[in-house]
BALOBA-1460 file (C-alpha; in Angstrom, 3 decimals):
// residues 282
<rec num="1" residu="x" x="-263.543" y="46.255" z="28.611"/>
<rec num="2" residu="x" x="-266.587" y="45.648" z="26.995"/>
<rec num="3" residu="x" x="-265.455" y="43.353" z="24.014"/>
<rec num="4" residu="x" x="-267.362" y="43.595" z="20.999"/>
<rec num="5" residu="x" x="-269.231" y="40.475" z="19.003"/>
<rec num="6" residu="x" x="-267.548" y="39.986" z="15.716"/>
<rec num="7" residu="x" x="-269.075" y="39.236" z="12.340"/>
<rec num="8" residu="x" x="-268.072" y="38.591" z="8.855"/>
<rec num="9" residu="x" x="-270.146" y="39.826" z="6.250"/>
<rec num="10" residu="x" x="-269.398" y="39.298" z="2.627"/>
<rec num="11" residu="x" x="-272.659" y="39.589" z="1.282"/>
<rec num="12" residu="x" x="-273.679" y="36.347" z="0.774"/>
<rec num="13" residu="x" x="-277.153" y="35.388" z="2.484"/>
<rec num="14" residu="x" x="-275.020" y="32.783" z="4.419"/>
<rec num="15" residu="x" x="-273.139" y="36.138" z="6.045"/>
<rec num="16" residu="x" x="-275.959" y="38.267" z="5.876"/>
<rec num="17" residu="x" x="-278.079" y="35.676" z="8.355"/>
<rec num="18" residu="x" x="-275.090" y="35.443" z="10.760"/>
<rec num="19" residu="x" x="-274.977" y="39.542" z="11.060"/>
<rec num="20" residu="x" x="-278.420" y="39.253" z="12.241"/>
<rec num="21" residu="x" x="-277.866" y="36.981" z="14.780"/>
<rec num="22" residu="x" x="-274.768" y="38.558" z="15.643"/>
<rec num="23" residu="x" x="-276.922" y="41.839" z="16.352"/>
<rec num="24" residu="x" x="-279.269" y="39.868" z="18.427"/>
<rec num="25" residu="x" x="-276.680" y="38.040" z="20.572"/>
<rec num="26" residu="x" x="-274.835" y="41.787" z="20.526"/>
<rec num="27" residu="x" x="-278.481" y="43.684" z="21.633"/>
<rec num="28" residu="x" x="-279.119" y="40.731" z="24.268"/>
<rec num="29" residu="x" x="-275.768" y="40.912" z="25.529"/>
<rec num="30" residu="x" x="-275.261" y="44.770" z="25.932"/>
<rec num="31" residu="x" x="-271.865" y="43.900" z="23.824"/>
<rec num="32" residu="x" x="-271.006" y="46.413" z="20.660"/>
<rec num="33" residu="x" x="-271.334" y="44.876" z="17.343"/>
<rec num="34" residu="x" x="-268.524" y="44.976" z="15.034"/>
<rec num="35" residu="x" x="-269.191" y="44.352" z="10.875"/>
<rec num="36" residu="x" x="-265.830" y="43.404" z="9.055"/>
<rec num="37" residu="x" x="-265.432" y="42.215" z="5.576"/>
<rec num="38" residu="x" x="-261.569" y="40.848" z="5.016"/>
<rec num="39" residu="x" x="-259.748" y="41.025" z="1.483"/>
<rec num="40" residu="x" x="-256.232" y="41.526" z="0.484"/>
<rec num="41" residu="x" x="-256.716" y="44.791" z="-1.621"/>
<rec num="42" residu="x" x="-254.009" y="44.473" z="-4.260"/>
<rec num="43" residu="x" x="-252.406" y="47.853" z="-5.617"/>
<rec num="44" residu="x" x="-253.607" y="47.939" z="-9.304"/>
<rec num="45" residu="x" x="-256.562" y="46.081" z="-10.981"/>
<rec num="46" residu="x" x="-256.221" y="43.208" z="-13.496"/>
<rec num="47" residu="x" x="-256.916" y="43.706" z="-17.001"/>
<rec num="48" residu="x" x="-260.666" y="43.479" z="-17.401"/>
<rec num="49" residu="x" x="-261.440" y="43.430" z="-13.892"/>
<rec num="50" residu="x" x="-263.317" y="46.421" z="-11.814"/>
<rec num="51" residu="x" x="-260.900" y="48.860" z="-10.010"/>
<rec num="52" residu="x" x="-259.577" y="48.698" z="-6.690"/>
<rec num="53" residu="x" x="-261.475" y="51.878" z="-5.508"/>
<rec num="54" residu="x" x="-264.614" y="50.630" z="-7.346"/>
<rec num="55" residu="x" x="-264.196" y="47.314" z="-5.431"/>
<rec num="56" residu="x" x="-263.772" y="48.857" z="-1.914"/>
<rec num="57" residu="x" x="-266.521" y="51.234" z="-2.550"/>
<rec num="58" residu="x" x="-268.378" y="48.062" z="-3.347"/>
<rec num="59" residu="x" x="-266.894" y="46.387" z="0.187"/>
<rec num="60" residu="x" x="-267.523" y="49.870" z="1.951"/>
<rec num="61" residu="x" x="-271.247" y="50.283" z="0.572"/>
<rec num="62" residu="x" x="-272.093" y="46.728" z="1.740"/>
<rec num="63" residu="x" x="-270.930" y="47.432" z="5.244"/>
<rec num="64" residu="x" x="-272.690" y="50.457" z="5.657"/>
<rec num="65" residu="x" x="-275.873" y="48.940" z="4.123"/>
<rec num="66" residu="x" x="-275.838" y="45.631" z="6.618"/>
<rec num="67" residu="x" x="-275.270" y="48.251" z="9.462"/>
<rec num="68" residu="x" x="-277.930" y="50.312" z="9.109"/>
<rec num="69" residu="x" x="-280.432" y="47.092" z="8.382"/>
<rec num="70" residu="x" x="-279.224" y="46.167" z="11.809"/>
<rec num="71" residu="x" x="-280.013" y="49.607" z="13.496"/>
<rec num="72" residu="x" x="-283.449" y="49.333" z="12.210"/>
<rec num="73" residu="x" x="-284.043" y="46.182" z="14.314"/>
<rec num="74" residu="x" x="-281.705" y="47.408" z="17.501"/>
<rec num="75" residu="x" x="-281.867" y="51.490" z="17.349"/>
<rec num="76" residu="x" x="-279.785" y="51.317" z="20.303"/>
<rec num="77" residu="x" x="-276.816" y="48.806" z="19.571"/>
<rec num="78" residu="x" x="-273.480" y="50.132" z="18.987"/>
<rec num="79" residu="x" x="-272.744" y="49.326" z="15.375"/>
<rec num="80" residu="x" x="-268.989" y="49.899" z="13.863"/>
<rec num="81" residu="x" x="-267.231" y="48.556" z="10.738"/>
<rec num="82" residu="x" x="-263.962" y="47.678" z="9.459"/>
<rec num="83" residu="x" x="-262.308" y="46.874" z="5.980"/>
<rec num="84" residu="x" x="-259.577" y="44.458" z="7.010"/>
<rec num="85" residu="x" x="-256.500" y="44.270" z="4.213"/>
<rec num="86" residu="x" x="-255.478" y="40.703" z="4.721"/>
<rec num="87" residu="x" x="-256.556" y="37.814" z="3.409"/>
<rec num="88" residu="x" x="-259.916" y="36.614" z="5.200"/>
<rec num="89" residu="x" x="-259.055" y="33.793" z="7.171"/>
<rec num="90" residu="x" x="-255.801" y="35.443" z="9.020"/>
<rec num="91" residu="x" x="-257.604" y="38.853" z="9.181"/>
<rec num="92" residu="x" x="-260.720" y="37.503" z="10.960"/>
<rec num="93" residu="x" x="-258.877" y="35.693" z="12.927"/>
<rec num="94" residu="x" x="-256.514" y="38.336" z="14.255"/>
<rec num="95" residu="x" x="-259.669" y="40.573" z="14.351"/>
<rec num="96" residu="x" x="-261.468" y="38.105" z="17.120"/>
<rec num="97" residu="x" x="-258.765" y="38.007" z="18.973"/>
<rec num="98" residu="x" x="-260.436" y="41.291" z="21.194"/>
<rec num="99" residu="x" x="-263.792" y="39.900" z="20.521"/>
<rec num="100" residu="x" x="-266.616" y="38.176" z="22.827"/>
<rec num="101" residu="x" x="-266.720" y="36.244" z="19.890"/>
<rec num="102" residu="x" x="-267.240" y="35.902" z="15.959"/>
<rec num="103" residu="x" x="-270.092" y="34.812" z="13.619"/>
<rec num="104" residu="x" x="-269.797" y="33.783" z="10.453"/>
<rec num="105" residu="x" x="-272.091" y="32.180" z="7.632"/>
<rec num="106" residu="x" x="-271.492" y="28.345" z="7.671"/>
<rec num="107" residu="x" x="-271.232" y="28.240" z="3.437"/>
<rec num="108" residu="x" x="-272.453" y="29.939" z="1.268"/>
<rec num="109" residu="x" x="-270.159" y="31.813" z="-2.367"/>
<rec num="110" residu="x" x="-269.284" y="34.995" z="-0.747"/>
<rec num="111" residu="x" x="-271.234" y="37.568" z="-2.989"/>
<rec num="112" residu="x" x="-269.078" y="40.392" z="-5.314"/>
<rec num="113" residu="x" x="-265.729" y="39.076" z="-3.795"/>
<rec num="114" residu="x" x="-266.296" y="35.686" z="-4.650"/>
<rec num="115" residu="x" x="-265.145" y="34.505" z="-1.529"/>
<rec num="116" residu="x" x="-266.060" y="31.030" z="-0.656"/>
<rec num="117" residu="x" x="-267.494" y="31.616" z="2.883"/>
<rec num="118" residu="x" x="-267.802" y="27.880" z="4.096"/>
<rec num="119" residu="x" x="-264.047" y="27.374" z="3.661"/>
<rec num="120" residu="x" x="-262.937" y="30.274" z="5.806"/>
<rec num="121" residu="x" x="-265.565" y="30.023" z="8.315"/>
<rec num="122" residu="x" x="-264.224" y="26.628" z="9.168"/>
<rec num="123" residu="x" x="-260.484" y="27.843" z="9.293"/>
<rec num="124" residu="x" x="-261.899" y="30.988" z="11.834"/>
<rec num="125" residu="x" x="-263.972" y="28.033" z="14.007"/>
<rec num="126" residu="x" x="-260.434" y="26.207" z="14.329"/>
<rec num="127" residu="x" x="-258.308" y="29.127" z="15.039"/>
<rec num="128" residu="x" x="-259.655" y="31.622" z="16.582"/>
<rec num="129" residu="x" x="-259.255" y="32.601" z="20.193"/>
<rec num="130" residu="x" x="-262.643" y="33.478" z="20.889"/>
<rec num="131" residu="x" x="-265.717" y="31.344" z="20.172"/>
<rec num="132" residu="x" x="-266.592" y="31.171" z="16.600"/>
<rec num="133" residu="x" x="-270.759" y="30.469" z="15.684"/>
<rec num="134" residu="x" x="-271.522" y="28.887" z="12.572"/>
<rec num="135" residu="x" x="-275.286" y="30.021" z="11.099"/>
<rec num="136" residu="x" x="-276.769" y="28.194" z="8.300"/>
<rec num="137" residu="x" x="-278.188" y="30.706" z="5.594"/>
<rec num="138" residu="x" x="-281.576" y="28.586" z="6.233"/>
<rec num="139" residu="x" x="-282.103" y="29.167" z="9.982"/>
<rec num="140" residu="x" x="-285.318" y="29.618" z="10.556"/>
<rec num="141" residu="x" x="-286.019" y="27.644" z="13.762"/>
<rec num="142" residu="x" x="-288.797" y="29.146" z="16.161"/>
<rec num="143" residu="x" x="-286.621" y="30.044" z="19.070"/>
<rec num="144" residu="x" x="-287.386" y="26.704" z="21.532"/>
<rec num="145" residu="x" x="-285.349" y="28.196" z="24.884"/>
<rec num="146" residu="x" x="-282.760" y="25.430" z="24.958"/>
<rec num="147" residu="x" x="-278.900" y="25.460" z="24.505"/>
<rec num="148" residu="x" x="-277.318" y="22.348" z="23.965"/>
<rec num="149" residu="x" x="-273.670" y="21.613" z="24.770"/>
<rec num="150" residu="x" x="-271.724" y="18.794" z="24.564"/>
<rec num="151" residu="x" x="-269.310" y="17.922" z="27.478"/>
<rec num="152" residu="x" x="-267.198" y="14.547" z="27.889"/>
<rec num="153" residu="x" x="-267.801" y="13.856" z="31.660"/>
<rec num="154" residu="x" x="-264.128" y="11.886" z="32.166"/>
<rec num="155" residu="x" x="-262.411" y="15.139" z="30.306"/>
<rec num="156" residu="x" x="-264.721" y="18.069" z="30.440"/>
<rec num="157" residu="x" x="-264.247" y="21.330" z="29.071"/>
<rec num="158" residu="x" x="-264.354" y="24.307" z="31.869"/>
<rec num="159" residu="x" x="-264.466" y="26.589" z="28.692"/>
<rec num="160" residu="x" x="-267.582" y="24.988" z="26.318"/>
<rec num="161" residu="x" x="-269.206" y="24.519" z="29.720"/>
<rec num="162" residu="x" x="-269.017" y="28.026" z="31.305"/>
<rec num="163" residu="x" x="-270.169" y="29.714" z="27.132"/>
<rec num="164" residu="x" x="-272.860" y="27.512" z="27.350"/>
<rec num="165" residu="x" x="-274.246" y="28.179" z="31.173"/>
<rec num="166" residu="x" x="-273.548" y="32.322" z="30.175"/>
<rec num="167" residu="x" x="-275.396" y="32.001" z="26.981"/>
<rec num="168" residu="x" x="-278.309" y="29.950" z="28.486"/>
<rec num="169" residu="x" x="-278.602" y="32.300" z="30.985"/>
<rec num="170" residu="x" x="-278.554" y="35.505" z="28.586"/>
<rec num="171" residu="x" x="-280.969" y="34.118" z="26.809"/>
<rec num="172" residu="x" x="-283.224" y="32.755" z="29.971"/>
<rec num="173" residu="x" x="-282.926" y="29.119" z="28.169"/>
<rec num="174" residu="x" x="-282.250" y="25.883" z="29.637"/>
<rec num="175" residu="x" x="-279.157" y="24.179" z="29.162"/>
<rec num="176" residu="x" x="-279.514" y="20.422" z="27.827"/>
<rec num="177" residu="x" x="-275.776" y="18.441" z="28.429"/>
<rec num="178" residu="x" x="-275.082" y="15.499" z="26.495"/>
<rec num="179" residu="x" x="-272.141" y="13.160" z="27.130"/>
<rec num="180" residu="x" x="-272.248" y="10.562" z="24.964"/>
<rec num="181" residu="x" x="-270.491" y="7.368" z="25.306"/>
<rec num="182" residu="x" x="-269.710" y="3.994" z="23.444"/>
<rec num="183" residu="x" x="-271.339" y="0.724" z="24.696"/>
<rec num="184" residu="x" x="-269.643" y="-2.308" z="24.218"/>
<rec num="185" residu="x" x="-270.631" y="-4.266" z="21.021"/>
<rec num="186" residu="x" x="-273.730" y="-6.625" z="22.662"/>
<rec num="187" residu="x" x="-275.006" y="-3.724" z="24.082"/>
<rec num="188" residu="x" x="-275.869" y="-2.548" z="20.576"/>
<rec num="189" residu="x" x="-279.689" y="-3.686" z="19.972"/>
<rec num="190" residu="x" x="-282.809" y="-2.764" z="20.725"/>
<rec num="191" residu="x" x="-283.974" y="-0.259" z="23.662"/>
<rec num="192" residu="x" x="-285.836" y="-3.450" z="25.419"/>
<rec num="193" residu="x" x="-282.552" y="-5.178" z="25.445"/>
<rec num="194" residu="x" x="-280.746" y="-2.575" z="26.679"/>
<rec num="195" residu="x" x="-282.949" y="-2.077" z="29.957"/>
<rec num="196" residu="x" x="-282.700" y="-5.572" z="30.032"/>
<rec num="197" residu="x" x="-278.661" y="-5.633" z="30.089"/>
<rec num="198" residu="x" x="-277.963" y="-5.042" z="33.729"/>
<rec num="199" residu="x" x="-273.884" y="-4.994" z="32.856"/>
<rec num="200" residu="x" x="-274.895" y="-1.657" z="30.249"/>
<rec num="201" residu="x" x="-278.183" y="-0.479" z="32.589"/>
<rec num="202" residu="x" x="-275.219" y="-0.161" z="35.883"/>
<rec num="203" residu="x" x="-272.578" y="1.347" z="33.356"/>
<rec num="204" residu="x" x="-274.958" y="4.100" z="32.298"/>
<rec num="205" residu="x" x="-275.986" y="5.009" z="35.336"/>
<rec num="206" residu="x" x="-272.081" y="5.398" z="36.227"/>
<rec num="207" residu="x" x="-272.016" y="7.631" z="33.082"/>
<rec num="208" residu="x" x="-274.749" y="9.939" z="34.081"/>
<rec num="209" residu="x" x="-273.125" y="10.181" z="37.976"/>
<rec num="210" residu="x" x="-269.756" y="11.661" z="36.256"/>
<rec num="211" residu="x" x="-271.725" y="14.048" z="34.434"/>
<rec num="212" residu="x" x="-273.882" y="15.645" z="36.542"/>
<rec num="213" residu="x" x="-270.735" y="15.621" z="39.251"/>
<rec num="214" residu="x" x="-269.269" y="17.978" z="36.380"/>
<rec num="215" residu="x" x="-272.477" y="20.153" z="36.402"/>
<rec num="216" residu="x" x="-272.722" y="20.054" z="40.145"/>
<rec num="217" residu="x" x="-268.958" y="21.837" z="39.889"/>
<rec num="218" residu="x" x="-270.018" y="24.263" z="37.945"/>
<rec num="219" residu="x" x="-273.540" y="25.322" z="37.535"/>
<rec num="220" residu="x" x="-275.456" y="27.525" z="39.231"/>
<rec num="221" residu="x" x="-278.768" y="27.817" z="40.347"/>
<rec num="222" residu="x" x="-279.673" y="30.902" z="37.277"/>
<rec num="223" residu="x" x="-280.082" y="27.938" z="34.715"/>
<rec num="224" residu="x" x="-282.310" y="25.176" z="34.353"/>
<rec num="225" residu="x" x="-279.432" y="22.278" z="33.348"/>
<rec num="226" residu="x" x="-280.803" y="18.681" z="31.930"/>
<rec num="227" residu="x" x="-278.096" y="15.869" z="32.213"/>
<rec num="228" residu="x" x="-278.209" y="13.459" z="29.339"/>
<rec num="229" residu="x" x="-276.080" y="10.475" z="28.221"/>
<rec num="230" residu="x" x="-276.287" y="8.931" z="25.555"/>
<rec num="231" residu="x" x="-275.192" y="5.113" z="24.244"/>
<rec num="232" residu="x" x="-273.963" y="6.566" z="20.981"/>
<rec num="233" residu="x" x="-270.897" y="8.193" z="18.828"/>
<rec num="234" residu="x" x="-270.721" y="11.771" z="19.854"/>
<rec num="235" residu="x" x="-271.169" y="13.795" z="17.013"/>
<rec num="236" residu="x" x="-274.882" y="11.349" z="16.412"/>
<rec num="237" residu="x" x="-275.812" y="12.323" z="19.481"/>
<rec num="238" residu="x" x="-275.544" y="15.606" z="19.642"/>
<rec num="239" residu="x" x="-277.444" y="15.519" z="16.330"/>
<rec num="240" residu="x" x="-280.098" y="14.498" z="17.938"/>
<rec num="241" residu="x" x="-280.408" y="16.476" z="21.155"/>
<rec num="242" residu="x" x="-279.981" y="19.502" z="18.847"/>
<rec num="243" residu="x" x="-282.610" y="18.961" z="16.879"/>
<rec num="244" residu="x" x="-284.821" y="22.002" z="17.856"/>
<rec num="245" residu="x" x="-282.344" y="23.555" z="19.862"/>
<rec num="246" residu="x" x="-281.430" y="27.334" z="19.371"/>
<rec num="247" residu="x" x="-277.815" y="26.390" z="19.745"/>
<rec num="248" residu="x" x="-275.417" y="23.779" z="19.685"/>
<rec num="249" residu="x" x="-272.090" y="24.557" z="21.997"/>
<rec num="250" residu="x" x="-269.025" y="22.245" z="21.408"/>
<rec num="251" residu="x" x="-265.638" y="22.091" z="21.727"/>
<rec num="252" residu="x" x="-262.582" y="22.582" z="19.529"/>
<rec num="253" residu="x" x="-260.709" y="18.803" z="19.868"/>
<rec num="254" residu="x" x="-256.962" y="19.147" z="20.426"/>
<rec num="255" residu="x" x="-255.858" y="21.231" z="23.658"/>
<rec num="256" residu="x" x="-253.017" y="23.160" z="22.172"/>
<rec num="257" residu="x" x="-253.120" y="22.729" z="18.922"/>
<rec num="258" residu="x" x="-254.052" y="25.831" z="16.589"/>
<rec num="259" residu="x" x="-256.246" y="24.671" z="13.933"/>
<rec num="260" residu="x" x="-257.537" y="21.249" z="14.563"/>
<rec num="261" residu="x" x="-261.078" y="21.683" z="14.579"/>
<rec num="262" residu="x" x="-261.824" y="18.383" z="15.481"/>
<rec num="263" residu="x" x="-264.552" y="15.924" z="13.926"/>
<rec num="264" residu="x" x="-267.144" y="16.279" z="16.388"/>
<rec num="265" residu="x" x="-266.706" y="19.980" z="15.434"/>
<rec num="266" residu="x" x="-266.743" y="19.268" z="11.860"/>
<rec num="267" residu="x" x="-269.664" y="17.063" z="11.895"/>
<rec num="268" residu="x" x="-271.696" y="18.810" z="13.513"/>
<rec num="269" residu="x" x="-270.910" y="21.779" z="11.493"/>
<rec num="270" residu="x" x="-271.520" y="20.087" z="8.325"/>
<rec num="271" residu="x" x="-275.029" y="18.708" z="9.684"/>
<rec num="272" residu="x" x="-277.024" y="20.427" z="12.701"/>
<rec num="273" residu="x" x="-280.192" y="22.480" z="11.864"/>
<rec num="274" residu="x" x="-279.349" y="25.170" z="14.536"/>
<rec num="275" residu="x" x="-276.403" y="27.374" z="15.028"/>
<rec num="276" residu="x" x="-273.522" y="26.060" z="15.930"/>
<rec num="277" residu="x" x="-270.655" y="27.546" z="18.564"/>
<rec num="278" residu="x" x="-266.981" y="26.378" z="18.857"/>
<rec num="279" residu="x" x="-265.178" y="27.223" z="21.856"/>
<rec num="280" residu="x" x="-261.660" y="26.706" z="22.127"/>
<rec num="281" residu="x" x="-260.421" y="24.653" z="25.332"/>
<rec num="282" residu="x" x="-257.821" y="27.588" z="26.495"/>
């Protein structure tokens, strides 16, 4: 089955930028592309407010309209929408659930509906099966051919690790790995000092053994993978390798428990330049 890569349009430029991307990732892929816009239709109107026919014509024309935009870029890419009647965070949700994964708009007011895109993007990123990417209306990076993940060497993630090594590869980019870990209090001065600190120099080096033990496990030899560890909090670190990255891959904290999205997730989220993926753990 060749699953399909999800995205959520709602017509805000937020949405709008993560279809695009979604077609690229789609057209590099050789996945289908699937456009769905999520409302819970009621069966009569308000008083003063447009009709329910009116609105889904609305809903209907903006699908059609971002799908066709698409084509013009990738004449070739399978292209289908969907008007899901739920509520948006439990229909996208239960819509990724076939998917390769889904792309949302990080924030952004969600166009005609009024939807407040930021809020449900970050419920999708913490439930959702598949992995969920997060794209910043303001994306416009030059593409730099490196995808950054971060992996905890003592407790790594066999999911984030194996979306970032297929998506490096798919998109012939290295793979930068950060594990960032917490030096102990004296250790927290100047770079000179911490060459200097034998005790920190000997524990770093442990660090970076441990991770690239991880990568040795599971790489192979189609990527180009840089090991880096970093003295730091993790969520500042991968800040900073992620700078000019094309993407940043982390995971969703909490094995086993729907919804936690975790505040590495949420910081970087809330703060990295480049797009952001959240795998869950499985």
């Amino acid at each position: 089955m060749n699953r399909p890569v999800l995205a959520a349009v709602d017509g805000s430029p937020a949405s709008l930028a993560a279809a695009r991307w979604a077609a690229d990732e789609a057209a590099r892929c050789g996945a289908p592309l699937r456009l769905v816009h999520a409302w819970p239709w009621p069966q009569r109107a308000a008083p003063g407010l447009p009709g329910v026919s009116e609105v889904r014509g609305q809903a209907l024309c903006l699908l059609a309209d971002t799908a066709e935009d698409l084509r013009t870029d990738h004449p070739d890419l399978n292209v289908c929408t969907a008007l899901l009647d739920e509520p948006a965070r439990q229909g996208i949700v239960a819509a990724a659930r076939d998917a390769r994964l889904v792309v949302l708009g990080s924030r952004g007011l969600g166009g005609f509906t009024g939807l407040l895109l930021g809020s449900v993007s970050l419920a999708v990123a913490a439930r959702a099966d598949c992995p969920a990417v997060l794209i910043r209306d303001e994306h416009q990076q030059p593409p730099a051919g490196q995808v950054v993940a971060g992996i905890d060497a003592h407790d790594p993630s066999e999911a984030v690790l194996e979306f970032a090594l297929e998506t490096a590869h798919s998109r012939g980019a290295d793979l930068r790995v950060v594990h960032a870990w917490d030096p102990p209090p004296w250790w927290r001065s100047s770079p000179e000092e911490q060459r200097a600190d034998w005790a920190g120099a000997v524990r770093a080096q442990k660090e970076l053994r441990e991770l690239q033990q991880v990568i040795r496990d599971h790489a192979s030899g189609d990527v180009k993978v840089i090991e880096e560890v970093r003295p730091s909090g993790a969520a500042k670190a991968l800040l900073q390798a992620a700078e000019h990255a094309d993407l940043l891959v982390v995971g969703r904290s909490g094995r086993g428990r729907p919804g936690h999205l975790g505040s590495v997730a949420h910081a970087v989220i809330h703060h990295a330049r480049c797009p952001v993926a959240v795998v869950p753990h499985g």
